[in-house]
N, C-alpha and C positions, 0 to 999 in steps of 0.2 A: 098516720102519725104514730111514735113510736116514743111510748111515755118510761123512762125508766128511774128509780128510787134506789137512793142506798142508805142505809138505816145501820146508825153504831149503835155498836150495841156493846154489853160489859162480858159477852165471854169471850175470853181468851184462847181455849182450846178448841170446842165445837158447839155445834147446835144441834142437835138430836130433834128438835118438833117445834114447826110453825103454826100457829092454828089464827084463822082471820076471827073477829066477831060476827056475830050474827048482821050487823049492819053495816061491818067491810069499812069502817073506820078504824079500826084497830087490829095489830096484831100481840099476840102473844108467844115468848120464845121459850123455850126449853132448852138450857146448854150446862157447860163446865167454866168455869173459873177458879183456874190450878188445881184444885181437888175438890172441890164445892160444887154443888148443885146452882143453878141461877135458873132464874125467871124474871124477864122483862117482858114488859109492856110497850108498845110504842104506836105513836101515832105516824102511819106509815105515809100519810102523804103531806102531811107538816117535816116527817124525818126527824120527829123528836122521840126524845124516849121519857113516857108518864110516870111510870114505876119501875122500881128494880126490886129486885132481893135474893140475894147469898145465903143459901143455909147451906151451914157448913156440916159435915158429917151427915150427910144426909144423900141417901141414894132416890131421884126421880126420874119416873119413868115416860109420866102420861102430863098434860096439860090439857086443857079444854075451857072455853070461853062457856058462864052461864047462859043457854039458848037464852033466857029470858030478860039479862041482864048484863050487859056487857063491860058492867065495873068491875063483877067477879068474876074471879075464877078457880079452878079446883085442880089440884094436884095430889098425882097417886106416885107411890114408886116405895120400897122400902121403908118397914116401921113407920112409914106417911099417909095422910091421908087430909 
């Protein structure tokens, strides 16, 4: 059987890093929107999306789900942290 998911999501240009949670409910994305940094959250196999957020002027690099807690999460990349 052959299960496939498509998940919108708010960047527009690309995704630069996927990362699941520790209990594979959830992913986390890494991308661009027009010049902006984003980070969504989605619940991959409802195909919703939980949280968003656009920081603008803002260069990131890395994303990563808390191993221990899967509401947060932490972002690195320029002057960010």
């Amino acid at each position: 059987m052959t299960m496939s998911y498509c998940i919108r999501t708010i960047h527009t240009k690309y995704i630069n890093r996927v990362e699941f949670s520790r209990d594979g409910e959830r992913i986390v994305t890494l991308g661009v929107h027009n010049k902006h940094s984003t980070i969504q959250v989605s619940d991959w196999k409802n195909e919703s999306i939980v949280a968003y957020r656009i920081l603008e002027n803002s260069e990131l690099y890395d994303i990563q789900f808390n191993p221990y807690d899967s509401q947060e999460v932490t972002a690195c990349g320029k002057k960010f942290l």
